[in-house]
C-alpha positions in Angstrom: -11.2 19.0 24.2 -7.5 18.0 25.2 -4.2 20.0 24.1 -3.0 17.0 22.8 -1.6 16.6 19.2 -4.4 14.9 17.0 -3.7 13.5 13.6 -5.2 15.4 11.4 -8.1 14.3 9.4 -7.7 13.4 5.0 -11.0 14.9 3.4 -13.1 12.5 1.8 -16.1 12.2 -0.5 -18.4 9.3 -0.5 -21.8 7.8 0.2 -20.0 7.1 3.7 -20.7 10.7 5.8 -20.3 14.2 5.1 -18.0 15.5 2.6 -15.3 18.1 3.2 -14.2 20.4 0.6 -10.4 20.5 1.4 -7.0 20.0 -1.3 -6.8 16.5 -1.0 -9.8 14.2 -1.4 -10.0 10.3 -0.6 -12.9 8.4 -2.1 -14.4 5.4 -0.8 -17.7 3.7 -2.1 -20.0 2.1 0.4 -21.2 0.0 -2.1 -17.6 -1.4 -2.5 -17.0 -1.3 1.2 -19.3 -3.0 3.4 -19.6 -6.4 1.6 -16.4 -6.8 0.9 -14.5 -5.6 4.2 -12.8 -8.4 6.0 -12.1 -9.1 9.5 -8.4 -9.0 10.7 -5.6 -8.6 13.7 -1.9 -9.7 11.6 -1.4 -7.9 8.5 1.1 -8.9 6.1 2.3 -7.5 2.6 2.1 -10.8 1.2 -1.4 -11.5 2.6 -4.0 -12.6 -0.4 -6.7 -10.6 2.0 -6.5 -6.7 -0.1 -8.5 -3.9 0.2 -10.9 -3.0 3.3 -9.9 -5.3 6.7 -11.5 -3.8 9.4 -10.4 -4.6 13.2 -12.9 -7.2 14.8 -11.5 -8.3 18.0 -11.5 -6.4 21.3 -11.7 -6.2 24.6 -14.5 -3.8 26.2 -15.3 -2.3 29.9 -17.8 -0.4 31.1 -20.1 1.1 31.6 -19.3 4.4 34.0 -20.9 7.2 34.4 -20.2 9.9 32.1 -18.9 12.9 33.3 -21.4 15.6 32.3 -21.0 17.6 28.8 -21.1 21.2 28.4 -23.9 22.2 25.4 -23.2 18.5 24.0 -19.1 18.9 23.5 -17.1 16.0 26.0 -14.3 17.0 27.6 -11.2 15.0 27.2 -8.9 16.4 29.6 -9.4 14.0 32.4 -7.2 10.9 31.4 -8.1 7.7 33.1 -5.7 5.2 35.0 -6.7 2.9 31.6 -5.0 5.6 29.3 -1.7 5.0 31.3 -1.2 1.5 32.4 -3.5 -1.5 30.3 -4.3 -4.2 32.4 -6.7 -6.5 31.1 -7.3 -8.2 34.3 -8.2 -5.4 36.7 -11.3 -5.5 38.2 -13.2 -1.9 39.4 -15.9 -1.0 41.5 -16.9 1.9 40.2 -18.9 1.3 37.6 -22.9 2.5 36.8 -24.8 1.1 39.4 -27.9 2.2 37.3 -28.9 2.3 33.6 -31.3 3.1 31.1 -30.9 1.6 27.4 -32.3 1.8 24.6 -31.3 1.4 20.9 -33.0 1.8 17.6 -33.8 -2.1 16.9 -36.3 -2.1 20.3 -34.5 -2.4 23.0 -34.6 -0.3 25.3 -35.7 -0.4 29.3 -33.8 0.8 32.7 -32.0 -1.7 35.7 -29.8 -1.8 38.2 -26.2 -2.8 37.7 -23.4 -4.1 40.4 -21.0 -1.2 39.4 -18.3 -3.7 39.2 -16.6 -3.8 36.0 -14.3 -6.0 34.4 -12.6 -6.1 30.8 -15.0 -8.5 28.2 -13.8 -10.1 25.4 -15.9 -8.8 22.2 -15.9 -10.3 18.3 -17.7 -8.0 15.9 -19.4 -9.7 12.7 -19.5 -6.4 11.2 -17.3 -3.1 10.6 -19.4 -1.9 13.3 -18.8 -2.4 16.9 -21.5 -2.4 18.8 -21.1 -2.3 22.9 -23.2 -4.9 23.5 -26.3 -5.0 25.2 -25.6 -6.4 28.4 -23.0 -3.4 28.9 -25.6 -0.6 26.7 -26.2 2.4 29.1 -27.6 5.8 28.3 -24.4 8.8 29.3 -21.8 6.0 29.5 -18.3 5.8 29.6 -16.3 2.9 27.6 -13.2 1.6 26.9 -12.3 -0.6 24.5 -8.7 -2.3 23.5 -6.9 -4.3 21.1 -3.8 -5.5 19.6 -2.8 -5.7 16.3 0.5 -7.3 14.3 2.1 -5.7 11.5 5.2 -8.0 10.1 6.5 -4.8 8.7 6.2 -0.9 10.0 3.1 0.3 7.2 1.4 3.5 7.1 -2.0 2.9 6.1 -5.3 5.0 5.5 -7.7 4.3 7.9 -11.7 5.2 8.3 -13.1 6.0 11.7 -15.8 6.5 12.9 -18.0 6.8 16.6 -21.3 7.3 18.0 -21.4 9.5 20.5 -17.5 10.8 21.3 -14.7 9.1 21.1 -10.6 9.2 21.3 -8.7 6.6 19.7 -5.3 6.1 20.7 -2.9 4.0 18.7 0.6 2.9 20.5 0.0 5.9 23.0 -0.6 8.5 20.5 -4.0 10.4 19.4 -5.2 10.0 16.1 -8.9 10.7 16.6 -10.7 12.7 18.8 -14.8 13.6 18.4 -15.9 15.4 21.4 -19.6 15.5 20.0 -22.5 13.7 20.9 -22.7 12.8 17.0 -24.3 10.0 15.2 -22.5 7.4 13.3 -20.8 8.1 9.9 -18.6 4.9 8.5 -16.2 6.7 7.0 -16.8 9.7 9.5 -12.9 11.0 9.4 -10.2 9.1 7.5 -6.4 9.6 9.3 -3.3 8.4 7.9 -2.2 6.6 10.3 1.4 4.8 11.0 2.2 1.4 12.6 5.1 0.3 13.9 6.7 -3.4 13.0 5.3 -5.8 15.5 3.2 -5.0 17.8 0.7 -2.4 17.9 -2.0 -1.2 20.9 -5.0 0.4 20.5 -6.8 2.1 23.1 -10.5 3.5 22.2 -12.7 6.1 24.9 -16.0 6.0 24.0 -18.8 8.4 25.5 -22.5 7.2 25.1 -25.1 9.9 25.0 -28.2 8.2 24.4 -29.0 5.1 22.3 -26.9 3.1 20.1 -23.1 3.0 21.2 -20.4 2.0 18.5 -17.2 2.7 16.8 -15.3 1.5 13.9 -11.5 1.2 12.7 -12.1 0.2 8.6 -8.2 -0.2 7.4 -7.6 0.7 3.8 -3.7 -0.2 1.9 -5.2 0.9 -1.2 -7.4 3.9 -1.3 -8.1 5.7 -4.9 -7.4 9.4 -5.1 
């Protein structure tokens, strides 16, 4: 775990993941949610697209080896050079220079890699982001980053969720942090979340156990109480 401050979470209650019995309650509907939720990066009060946008474009890196667990919980002391200065056009040498992969549609298999890593640009057709193939390695390290445009400062609910661990950093500041080697929940924690007017980085550290590595950021102006 770090010391940092970490937003904390809203409870919620849903088809989505576990519920938590807590004063306040959000409610989503799966049903409602996953065909309907739209892709964006500018967000707009006066935007005809309501409801459930979810964040489809990124950049990715990776993957490094993960530094080892202790009894399945990551610790997130350690901050990388990424986590302090963003620069989409470094290149590093560090990387796994072995994997083994696998995922739960088939594919699965070991290689060797280069270990050198640079930052690949990444369009999800879903809510789910997947780290794709080419980069899928069993105890991984990831990074993933974006950049999205608010014409007005807006506080918005917003659903997140990770498989394995992950910390999620929005214009420098924590707002999520799993450090378990869990599976993954859509609506997994929900965190009111504030951007600012212009605009706005996001900075995900994503830890692979085994399998399937993914994450999600599902925005939501209007949630029902």
């Amino acid at each position: 775990m770090s010391d940092e401050e970490v937003l904390k979470s809203l409870a919620f209650q849903s088809g989505l993941g576990a519920s938590q019995d807590r004063s306040q309650v959000v409610k989503i509907n799966k049903e409602d949610v996953l065909p309907n939720a739209m892709p964006g990066r500018r967000f707009s009060a006066n935007s005809s697209r309501k409801g459930y946008l979810y964040i489809d474009t990124w950049h990715i890196i990776g993957p490094w080896d993960a530094e080892a667990s202790d009894n399945g919980v990551i610790n997130f002391t350690k901050i990388y050079p990424l986590e302090r200065r963003m620069d989409l056009d470094a290149r590093y040498t560090t990387g796994k220079t072995k994997r083994q992969f696998s995922d739960e549609r088939e594919y699965q298999g070991e290689d060797t890699l280069t270990g050198k890593l640079s930052w690949k640009f990444y369009q999800s057709p879903t809510v789910e982001v997947r780290i794709p193939r080419g980069q899928l390695a069993n105890d991984a390290l990831y990074f993933a980053y974006t950049e999205v445009f608010f014409e007005e400062a807006t506080t918005l609910d917003v659903a997140i969720a990770s498989d394995d661990a992950a910390r999620i950093r929005v214009n420098g500041k924590v707002v999520f942090e799993d450090n378990l080697l869990s599976k993954y929940e859509i609506g997994e924690q929900v965190r009111r979340v504030h951007f600012k007017k212009g605009i706005n980085k996001i900075l995900v550290r994503l830890v692979n156990g085994t399998g399937p590595c993914r994450f999600s950021l599902l925005l939501t102006p209007e949630i029902k109480k």
